[in-house]
C-alpha positions as CSV (number, residue, x, y, z in Angstrom):
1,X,74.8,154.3,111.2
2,X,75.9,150.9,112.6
3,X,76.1,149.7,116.4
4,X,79.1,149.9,118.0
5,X,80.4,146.4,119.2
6,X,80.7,145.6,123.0
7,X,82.6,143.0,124.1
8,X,84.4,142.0,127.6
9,X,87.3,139.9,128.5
10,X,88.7,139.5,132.2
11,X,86.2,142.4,133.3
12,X,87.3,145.0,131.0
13,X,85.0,146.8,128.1
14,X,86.3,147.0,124.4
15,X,84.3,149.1,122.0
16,X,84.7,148.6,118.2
17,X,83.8,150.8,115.3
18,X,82.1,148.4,113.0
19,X,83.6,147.8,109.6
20,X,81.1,149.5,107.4
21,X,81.1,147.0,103.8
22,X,81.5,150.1,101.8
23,X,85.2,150.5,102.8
24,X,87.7,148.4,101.4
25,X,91.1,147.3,102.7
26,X,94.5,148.0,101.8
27,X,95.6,144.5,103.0
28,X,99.4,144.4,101.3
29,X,101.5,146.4,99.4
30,X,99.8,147.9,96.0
31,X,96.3,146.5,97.3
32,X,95.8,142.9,95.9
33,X,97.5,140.0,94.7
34,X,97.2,141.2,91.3
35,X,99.3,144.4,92.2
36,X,96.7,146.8,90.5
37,X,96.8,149.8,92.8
38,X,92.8,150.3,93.0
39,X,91.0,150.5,95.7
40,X,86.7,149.1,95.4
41,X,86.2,152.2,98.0
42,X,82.4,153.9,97.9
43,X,83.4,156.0,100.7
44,X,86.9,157.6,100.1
45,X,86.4,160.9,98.3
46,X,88.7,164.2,98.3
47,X,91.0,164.2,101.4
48,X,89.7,167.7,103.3
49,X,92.3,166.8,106.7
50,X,93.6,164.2,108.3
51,X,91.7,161.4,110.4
52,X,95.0,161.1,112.9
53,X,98.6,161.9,113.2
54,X,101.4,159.7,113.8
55,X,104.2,162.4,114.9
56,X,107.7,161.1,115.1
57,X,110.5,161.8,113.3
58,X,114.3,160.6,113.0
59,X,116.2,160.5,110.7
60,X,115.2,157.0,109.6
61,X,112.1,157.4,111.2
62,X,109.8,156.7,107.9
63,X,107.1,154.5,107.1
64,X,108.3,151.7,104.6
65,X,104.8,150.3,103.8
66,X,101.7,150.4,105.2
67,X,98.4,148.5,105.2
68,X,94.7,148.4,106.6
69,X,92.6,145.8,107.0
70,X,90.1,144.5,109.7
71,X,90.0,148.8,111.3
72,X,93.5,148.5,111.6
73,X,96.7,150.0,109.8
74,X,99.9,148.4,110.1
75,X,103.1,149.8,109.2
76,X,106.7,149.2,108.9
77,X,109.0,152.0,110.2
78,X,112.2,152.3,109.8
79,X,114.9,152.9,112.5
80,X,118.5,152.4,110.6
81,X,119.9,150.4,107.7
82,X,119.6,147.1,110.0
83,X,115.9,147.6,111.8
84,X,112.8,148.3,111.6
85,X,109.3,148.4,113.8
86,X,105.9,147.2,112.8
87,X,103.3,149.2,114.4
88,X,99.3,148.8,114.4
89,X,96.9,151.4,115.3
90,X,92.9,151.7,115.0
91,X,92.1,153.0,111.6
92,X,89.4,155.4,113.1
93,X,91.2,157.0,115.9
94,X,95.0,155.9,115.6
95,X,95.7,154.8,119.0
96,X,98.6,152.3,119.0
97,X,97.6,148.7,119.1
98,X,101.0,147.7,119.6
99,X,104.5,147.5,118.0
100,X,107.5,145.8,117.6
101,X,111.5,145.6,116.6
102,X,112.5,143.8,113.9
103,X,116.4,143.6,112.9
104,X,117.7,142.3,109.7
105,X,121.1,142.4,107.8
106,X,121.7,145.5,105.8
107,X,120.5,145.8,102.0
108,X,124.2,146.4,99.9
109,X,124.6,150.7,99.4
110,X,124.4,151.5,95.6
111,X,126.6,153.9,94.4
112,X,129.8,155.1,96.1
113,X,129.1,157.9,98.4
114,X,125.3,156.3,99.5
115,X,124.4,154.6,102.6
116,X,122.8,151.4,103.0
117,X,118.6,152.0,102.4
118,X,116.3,152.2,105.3
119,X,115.9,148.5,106.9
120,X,111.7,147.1,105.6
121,X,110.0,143.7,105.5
122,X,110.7,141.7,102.3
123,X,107.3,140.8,102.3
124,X,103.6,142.5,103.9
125,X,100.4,141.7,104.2
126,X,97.6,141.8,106.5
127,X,93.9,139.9,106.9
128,X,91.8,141.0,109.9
129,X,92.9,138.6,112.1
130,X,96.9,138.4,111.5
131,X,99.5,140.2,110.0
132,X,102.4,138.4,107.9
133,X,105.5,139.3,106.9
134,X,109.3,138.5,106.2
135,X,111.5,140.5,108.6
136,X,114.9,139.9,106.1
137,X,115.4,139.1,102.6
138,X,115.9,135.4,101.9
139,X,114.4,134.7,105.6
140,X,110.9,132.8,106.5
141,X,107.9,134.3,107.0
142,X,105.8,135.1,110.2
143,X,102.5,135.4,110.9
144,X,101.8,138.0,114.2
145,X,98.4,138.4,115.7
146,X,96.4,141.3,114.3
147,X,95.4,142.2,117.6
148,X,98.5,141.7,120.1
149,X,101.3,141.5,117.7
150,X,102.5,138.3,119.1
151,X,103.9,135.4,117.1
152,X,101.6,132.9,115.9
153,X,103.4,131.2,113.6
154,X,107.1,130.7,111.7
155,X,106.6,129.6,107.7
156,X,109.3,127.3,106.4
157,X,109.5,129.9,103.6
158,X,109.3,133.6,102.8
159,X,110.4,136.6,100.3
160,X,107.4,138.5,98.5
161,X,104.2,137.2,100.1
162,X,101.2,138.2,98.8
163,X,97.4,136.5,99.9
164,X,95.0,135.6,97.7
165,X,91.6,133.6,98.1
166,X,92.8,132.7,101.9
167,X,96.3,131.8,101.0
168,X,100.1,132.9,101.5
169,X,101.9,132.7,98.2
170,X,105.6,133.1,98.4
171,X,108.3,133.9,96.2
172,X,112.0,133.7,97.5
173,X,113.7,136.0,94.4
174,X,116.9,134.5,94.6
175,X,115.0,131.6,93.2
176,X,112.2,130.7,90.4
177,X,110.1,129.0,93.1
178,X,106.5,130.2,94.0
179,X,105.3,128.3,97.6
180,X,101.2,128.5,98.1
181,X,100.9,127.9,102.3
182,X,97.7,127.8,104.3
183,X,98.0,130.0,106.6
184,X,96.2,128.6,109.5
185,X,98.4,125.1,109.1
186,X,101.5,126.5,107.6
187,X,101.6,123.6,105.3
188,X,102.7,123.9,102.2
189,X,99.9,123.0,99.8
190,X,101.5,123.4,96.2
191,X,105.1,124.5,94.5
192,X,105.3,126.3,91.1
């Protein structure tokens, strides 16, 4: 059993469940770059209950997408056709991190009688230390802080963002362009 981690900033005490190397991450949607669905998980074995709840309902009020990476899970909820909330909680023991509104123009209603779908990122994905995503379709990309949920930076581009080997690749898909960013800089380093 590891060590919890003690640390202290302006006289407070934060205690951290260390990662154990076991557990993989869920950093964006269907896992990895690739898109393959699988998890690399030696602990997860057949659910027996639940770890935490979240609790709230509405008639909107459902998670979009979710990830986990660095003990955390981040999700997008939505409210209505035209926002949506990102919340992160501790993996371990679900208390919130923080959260925060995001609005966005309305996807088109299919069919005649249906309303527009719930409001969700275009693009998600997570490392430890910051989460990114595109709030509306056609939009740029942000990258928040994994910790506070504050912005830390505004991508010249965005659409479906995925990371791989420490970089953003986006794809705007009312285009053929593919856009490979570092993340720390924000510059863009190659276009296919």
């Amino acid at each position: 059993i590891a060590a919890p981690v003690v640390t202290m900033k302006d006289g407070m005490f934060a205690i951290r469940k260390p990662y154990p190397p076991e557990m993989d991450e869920w950093p964006q949607l269907e896992h990895d770059a690739a898109r393959t669905r699988i998890s690399h998980d030696k602990v997860v074995g057949i659910p027996t209950g639940f770890q935490w709840l979240h609790g709230e309902e509405g008639p909107y009020r459902n998670a979009q997408a979710m990830l986990a990476a660095g003990g955390r899970v981040f999700y997008a909820i939505s409210e209505s056709s035209t926002s949506f909330i990102i919340e992160a909680r501790d993996a371990y023991n679900g208390v919130l991190a923080w959260s925060r509104r995001f609005t966005c123009r309305p996807a088109q209603a299919r069919g005649r009688f249906m309303r527009p779908p719930p409001a969700k990122p275009a693009g998600f994905a997570a490392d430890g230390e910051r989460v990114y995503l595109t709030p509306e379709a056609g939009g740029a990309a942000v990258a928040l802080s994994a910790a506070t949920g504050s912005t830390i930076m505004t991508y010249a581009t965005g659409g479906t963002l995925v990371l791989h080997d420490g970089l953003l690749v986006t794809h705007d898909p009312s285009s053929t362009q593919w856009n490979v960013i570092d993340p720390a800089t924000g510059k863009q380093l190659r276009s296919l």
